[in-house]
N, C-alpha and C positions, 0 to 999 in steps of 0.2 A: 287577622282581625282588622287590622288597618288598611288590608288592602278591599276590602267589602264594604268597609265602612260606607255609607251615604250622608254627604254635608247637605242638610236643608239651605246653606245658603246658594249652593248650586241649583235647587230644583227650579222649574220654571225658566232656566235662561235657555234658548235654543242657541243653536250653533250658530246661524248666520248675526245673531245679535250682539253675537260677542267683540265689539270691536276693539284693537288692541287695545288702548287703554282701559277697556274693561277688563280684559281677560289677563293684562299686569295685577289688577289691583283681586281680581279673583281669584287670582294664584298666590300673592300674597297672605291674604285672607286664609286662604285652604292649607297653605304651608304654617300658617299662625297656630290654626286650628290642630294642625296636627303636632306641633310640639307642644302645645298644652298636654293632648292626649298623654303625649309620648312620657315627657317628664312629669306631669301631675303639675296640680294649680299650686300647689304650697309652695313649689321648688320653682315653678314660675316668675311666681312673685316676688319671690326673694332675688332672683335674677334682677328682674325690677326696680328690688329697693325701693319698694314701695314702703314713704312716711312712717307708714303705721306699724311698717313691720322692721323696721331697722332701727339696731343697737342706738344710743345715744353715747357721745366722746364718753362720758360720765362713765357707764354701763361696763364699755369696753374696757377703761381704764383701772375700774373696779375689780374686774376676771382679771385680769393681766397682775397684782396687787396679789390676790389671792390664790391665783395659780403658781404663783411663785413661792409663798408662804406655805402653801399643799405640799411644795418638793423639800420640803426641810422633814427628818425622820420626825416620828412621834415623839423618841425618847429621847429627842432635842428641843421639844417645842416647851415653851416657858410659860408658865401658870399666871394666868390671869392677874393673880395678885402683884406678883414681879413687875410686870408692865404696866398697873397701875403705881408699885412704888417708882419706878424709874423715871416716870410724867412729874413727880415732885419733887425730882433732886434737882440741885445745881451739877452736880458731877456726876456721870456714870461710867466714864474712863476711871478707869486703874482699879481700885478696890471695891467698888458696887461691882462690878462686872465678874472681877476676879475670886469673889465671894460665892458665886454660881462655879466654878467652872470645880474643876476633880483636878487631884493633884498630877497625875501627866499629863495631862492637856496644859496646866499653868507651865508643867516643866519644861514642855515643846516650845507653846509657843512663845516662852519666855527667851528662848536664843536666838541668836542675832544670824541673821540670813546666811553670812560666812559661814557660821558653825554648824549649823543646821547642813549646807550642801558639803560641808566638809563629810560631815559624819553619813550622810544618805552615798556621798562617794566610794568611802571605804566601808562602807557595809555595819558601822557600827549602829545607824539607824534604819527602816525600814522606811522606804516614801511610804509605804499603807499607814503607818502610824503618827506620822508628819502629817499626813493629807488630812487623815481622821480628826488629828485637833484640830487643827487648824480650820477646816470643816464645822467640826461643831462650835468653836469659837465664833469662827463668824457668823453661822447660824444664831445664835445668842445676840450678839451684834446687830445682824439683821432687825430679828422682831424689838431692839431695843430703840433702833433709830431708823428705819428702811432705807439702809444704805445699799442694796443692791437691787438693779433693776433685773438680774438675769442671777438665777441661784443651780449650782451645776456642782452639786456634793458627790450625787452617786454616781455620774459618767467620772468626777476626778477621779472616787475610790476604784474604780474599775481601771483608770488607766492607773493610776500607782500601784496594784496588784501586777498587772503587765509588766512596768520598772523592776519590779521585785524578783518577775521572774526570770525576768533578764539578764538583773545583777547574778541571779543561783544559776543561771548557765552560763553566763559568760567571764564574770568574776571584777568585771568591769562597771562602771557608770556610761549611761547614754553620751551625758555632756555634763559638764560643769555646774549644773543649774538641777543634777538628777532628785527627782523627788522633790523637787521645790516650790510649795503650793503658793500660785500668784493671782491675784487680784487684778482687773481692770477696768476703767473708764468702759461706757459701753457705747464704744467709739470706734470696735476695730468688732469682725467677724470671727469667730468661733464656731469649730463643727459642735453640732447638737443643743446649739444656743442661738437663741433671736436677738436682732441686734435692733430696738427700739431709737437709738439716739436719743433716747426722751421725748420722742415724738408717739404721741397717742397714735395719729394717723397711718406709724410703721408698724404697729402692734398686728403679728398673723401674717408679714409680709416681707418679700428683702426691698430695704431701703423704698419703703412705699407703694411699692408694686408687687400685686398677686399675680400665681403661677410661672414665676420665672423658672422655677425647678432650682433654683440657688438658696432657696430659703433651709436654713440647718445646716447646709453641709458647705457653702462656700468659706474660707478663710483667706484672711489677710496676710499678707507677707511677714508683717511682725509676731501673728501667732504664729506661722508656720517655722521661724526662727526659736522662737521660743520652745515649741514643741521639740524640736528637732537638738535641745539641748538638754534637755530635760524636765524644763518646767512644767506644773502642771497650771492650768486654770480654773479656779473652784467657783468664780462666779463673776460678775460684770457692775461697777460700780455704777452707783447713779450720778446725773452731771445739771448742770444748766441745759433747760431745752434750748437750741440753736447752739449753743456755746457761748455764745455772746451776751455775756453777766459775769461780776464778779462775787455773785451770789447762788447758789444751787436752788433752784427752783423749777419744778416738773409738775404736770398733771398726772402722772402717772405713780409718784410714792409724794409728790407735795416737798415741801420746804425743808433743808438738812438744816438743823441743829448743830450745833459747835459740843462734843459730847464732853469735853474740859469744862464749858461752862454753857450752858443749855440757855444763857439769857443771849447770847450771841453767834454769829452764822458760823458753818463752817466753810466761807469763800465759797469760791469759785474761778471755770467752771468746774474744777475738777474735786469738788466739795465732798461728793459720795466716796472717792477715792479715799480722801482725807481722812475723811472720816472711819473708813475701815483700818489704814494705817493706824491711826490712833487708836482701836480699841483692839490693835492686834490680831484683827482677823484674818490676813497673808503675811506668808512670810514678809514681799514685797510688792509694791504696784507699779503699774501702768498709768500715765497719764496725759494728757496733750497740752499745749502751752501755747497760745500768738498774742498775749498779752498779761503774763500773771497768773494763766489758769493750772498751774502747777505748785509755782512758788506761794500764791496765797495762803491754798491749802493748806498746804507741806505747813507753814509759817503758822497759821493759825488753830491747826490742830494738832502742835506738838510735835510733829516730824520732821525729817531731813526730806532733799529735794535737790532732781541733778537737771535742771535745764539745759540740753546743749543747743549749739547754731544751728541753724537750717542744715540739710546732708548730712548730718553724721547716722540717723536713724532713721529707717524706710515706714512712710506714711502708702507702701503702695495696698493697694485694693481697701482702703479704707475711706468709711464715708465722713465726712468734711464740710464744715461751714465756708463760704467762698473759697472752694477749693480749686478755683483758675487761677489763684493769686499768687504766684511766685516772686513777688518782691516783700512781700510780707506771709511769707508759708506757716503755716499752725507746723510746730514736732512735737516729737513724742521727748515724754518726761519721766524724770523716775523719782516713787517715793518710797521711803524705806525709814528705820530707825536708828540708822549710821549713814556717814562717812561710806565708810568699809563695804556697808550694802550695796550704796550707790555704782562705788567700780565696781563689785562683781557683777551687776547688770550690764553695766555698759559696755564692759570689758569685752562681755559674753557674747553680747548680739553682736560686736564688734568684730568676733573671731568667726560669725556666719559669714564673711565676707558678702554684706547684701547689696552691694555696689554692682555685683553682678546681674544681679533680679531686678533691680530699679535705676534706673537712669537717672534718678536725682539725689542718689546717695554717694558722698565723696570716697574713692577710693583708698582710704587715708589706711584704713587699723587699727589695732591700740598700739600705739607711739609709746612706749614708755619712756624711751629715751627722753620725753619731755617733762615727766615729772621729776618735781623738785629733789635732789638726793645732795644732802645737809652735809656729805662726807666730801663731794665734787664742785656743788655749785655756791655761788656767792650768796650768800644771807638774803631772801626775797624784802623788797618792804612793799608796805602797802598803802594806802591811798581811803582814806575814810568819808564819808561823806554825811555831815549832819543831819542835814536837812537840805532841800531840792530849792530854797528860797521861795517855792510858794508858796506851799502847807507845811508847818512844821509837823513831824511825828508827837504824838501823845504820851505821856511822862513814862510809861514801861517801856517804852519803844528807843527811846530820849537815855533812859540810864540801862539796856541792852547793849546799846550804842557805845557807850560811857565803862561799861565793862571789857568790853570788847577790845577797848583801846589800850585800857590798864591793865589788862592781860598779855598783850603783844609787847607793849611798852616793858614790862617787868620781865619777859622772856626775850628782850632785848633786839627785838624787830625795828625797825626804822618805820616811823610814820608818817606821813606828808597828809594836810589839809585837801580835798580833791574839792577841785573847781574846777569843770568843763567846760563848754558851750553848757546854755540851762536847758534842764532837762524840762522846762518849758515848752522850747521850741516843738517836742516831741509830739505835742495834743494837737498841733495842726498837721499831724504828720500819721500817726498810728489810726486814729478812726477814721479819716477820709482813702486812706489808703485801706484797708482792713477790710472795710463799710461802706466805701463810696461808692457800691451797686446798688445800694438801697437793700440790698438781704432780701432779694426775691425766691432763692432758694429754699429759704429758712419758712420764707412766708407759704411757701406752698406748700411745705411740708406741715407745717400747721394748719393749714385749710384742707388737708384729706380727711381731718376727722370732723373739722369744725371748732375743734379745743380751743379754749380762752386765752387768752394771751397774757403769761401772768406780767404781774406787775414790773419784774426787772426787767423786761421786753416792753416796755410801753411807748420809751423814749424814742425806740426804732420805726414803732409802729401806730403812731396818735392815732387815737380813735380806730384800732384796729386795721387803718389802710397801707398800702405797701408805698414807699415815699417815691420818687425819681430818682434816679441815680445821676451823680454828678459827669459832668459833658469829659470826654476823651481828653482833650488838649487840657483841662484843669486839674485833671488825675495826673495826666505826665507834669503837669508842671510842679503837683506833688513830688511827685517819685526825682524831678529832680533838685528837689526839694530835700529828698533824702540821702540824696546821695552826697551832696554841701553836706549836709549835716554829720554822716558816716567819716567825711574825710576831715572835716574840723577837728572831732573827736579825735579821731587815729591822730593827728597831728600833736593837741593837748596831751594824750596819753604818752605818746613818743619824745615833748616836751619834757616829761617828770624827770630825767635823768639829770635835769638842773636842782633838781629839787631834794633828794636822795644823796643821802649817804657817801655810796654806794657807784655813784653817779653811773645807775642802770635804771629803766623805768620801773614802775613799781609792777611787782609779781601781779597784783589784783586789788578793787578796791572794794569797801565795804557800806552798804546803806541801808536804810529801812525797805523792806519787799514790799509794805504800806503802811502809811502815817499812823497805824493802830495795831494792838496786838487782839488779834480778830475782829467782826464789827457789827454793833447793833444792828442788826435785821432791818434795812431799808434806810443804812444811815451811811453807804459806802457813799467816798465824795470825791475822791482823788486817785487816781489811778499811774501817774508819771513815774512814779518809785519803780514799778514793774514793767509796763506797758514800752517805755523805755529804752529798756535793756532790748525787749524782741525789736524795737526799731532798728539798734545798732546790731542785731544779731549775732548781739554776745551771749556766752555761757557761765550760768549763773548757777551758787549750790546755795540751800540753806540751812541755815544750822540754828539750834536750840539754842537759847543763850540763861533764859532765866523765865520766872511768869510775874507778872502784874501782883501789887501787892496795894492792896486798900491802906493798909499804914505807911508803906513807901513813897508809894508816884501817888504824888496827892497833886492837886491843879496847883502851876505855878503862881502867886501871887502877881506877881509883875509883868506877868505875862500881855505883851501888847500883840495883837493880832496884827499879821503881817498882811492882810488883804479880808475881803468877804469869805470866800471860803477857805480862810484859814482860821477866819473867826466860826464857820459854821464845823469844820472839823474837829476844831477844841471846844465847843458845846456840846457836841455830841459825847465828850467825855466826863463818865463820872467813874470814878474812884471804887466805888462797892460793886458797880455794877459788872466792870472788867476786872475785881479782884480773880485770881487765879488763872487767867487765860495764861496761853504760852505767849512768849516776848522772842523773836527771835529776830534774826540780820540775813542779807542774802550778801553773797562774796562775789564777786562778776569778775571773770577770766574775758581775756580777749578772741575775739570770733574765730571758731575750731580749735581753741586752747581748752578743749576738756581734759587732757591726764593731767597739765600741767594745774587747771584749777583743780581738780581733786586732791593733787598732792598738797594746796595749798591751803587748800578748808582742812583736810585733817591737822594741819600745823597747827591751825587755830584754833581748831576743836580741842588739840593738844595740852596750848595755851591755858585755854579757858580752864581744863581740870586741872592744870597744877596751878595758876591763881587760887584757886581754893572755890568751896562752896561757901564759905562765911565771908569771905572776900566779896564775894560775888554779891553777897544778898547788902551788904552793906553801902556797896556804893549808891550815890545818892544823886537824882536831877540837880543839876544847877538850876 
């Protein structure tokens, strides 16, 4: 047919007329004509992208939303009613939630990550039956806060059937982690999962680009560890688009909610994680960290939290905000609801030896020889730190702090006042380093769709334009900026053995992870408590301590402000309105001293329960 065809727009021209550049632009023409023919005008057009006929961000973001919410089963999907009461509560962690759920699923996913792989090891539990709560808890979860950008129930129950039949052949567990359903930041690749970053514009595509043949079935070196231990992945939390915010904000599921107390954020950027943690929808998570986006979370929505230094965990084949930046590298983070959780994670990817796979993971292992063992080594003390002298922390935050201490103190720990170089110095140091390319990456990733740039990204991007990036010779003079600042520190830290007891430097020290126990929606203002720690590329855990109490931490009377934004930090607090949030502290080990801080956060964790819980609630802000 095509070959008989006759184009009218050939007719008429005779041979000698043709001269080349006619007969270019005729051939053109004719070859135009015929793949019209070939694929039809509809499928033409769309090639075209032509205006009229293309998705709008909005459109696409919306299918993406609800294609997600399609992959949850029918007889998990939650009644209208429900999720209009759940829009009026202040609280929807712990007992609204738990009020839906059937009594094994409350009994699963009520156990602490340890017990859970213990029992999926020796066969007392079933990973299908682990998966399945856990599954449908988060599903619940999900429609109740849209904490997951990527929902992956039926490929887990499929692979946990696989595990099950494993365990009936061989009598054994894959790894450590067998049966163990985990949550993630959707930060890293997953087979049979799209990996959006919170970029509307990656939505149908890998990492922004169609037809690579990588879409679904690529994975990252940290899933491939994980898989390879046994854990399962049931679905991909939501984060900050770009990364860069300490608040979770996306076009694609919109603003996270803090589910302890729904007047207030759940951080960032690793917000969505957070937020699954707290309402128990994995066993444990996955998260990334280069400024706080682990420990806020963790902090603000009731959980624990193991940030370690640069190399101890493989960031390889994963996609990344300034990911050429090797003096300032984003890691990976773990949130869970212990202590105890935290090392079996780290422990586990630790025993993948992935030092082998990636060239920027240290080849260290888990060291146990360096955790704390009370029966060999000399009494650890620790080093506290009130306040950073610019922003003081908010009255929950102020008598966390304040327990913290009377707890070590009465279990007979040595404590010293910690004073450093100021943790000041750091804000000329973390966002020109982090940031100082102007986040041209970020920006383009947001202009595939066209999507708005929400409001915690505004600062980066006034008036929507990509800024300049500051000049080569002013970055180095940062970075050796950073490196004064790293060896001050190590110096002051190595100093404390004047200070001690003991006269040994202290184990770890303890501070606010930020000036508030979570934070009014568009009212975060100080970031040095966290951001910080990633400059000196120490490893930091956090732990629960206590929550906010409307009759307790009332505004201090006598309170003088120690600067403008420390006057605008303690405005922003009132008393009713952060009633109930969680209050918690972060403990900071020294750089690649993870076994040794973990062994140290549980001392304190320790601590804190034999203080007492009346003890706890009783102490009071000065």
């Amino acid at each position: 047919m095509l070959a008989t065809y006759k184009t009218p727009m050939l007719e008429g021209y005779k041979k000698e007329d043709m001269r080349p550049w006619r007969r270019c632009t005729i051939a053109a023409l004719f070859i135009l004509t015929i793949i019209v023919l070939w694929y039809g005008q509809d499928t033409f057009s769309s090639h075209l992208k032509r205006p009229n006929t293309m998705q709008t961000w909005q459109e696409i973001a919306k299918a993406k939303r609800e294609g997600e919410l399609d992959k949850i089963p029918k007889e998990w999907r939650l009644p209208q009613s429900v999720l209009e009461e759940s829009k009026k509560r202040r609280v929807i962690a712990g007992p609204f939630l738990e009020s839906l759920l059937d009594e094994d699923t409350l009994r699963i996913t009520g156990l602490d990550p340890v017990e859970i792989a213990s029992s999926t090891s020796n066969g007392s539990m079933s990973a299908y039956s682990v998966v399945e709560a856990f599954s449908k808890r988060a599903a619940y979860g999900h429609q109740l806060t849209h904490n997951l950008l990527e929902v992956g129930f039926t490929e887990a129950l499929e692979l946990a059937r696989e595990l099950d039949e494993y365990y009936k052949e061989y009598k054994k567990p894959v790894g450590p982690l067998h049966g163990l359903p985990i949550t993630l930041k959707d930060h890293w690749h997953v087979k049979g999962m799209e990996t959006t970053f919170a970029y509307v514009g990656w939505i149908g595509t890998f990492e922004g680009q169609k037809g690579t043949g990588k879409e679904r079935v690529f994975e990252s070196e940290l899933i491939k560890e994980l898989v390879s231990l046994g854990a399962i992945v049931i679905g991909k939390s939501s984060l900050a688009v770009t990364t860069w915010a300490p608040e979770t904000n996306n076009n694609i599921v919109g603003y996270q909610l803090n589910p302890w107390n729904q007047l207030l954020s759940s951080g960032g950027s690793s917000g969505g994680e957070g937020v699954v943690q707290a309402l128990r929808g994995s066993a444990i998570g996955i998260g990334s960290d280069s400024g706080g986006s682990v420990g806020m979370p963790a902090a603000f929505n009731g959980v624990y939290s193991h940030k370690p230094s640069s190399g101890r965990l493989s960031f390889k084949d994963a996609p990344a905000s300034g990911k050429a930046n090797l003096v300032l590298p984003g890691v990976v983070g773990i949130l869970g609801p212990s202590v105890a959780a935290l090392k079996l994670m780290f422990k586990s990817l630790q025993s993948t030896e992935p030092w082998k796979r990636d060239p920027f993971v240290l080849s260290l292992g888990y060291r146990e020889q360096l955790e704390y063992n009370p029966k060999t080594d000399p009494k650890p003390a620790f080093g506290i730190m009130k306040d950073d002298g610019l922003v003081r922390p908010h009255p929950p935050i102020s008598r966390a702090l304040d327990i913290v201490e009377k707890a070590l103190q009465k279990a007979q720990f040595d404590i010293i006042t910690w004073n450093p170089p100021s943790h000041g110095e750091t804000i000329a140091l973390h966002g020109p380093i982090a940031r100082g390319d102007g986040c041209p990456d970020a920006y383009k990733n947001l202009q595939l769709s066209g999507e708005a740039i929400v409001p915690q990204l505004a600062h980066l991007f006034p008036d929507g334009k990509l800024q300049p990036s500051m000049g080569l010779v002013e970055w180095e003079d940062t970075v050796l900026h950073l490196q004064d600042y790293r060896a001050r520190y190590q110096a002051y830290w190595e100093s404390t053995s004047n200070m001690t007891t003991g006269k040994l430097p202290v184990g770890a020290f303890i501070l606010p992870i930020a000036p508030t126990a979570a934070v009014i929606p568009g009212k975060f203002i100080h970031s040095p408590y966290s951001s910080s720690i990633n400059v000196l590329d120490y490893c930091s855990v956090v732990i629960q301590v206590t929550t906010a109490s409307k009759d307790i931490d009332i505004f201090p009377q006598d309170y003088v402000p120690l600067n403008e934004k420390d006057k605008m930090n303690m405005d922003a607090y009132d008393a009713a309105t952060y009633d109930g949030a969680p209050a918690a502290v972060q403990i900071v080990g020294r750089q690649h001293d993870e076994e040794k801080l973990l062994s140290l956060a549980q001392i304190v964790v320790n601590a804190l329960e034999s203080y007492g819980k009346d003890e706890r609630t009783q102490v009071l802000h000065n």
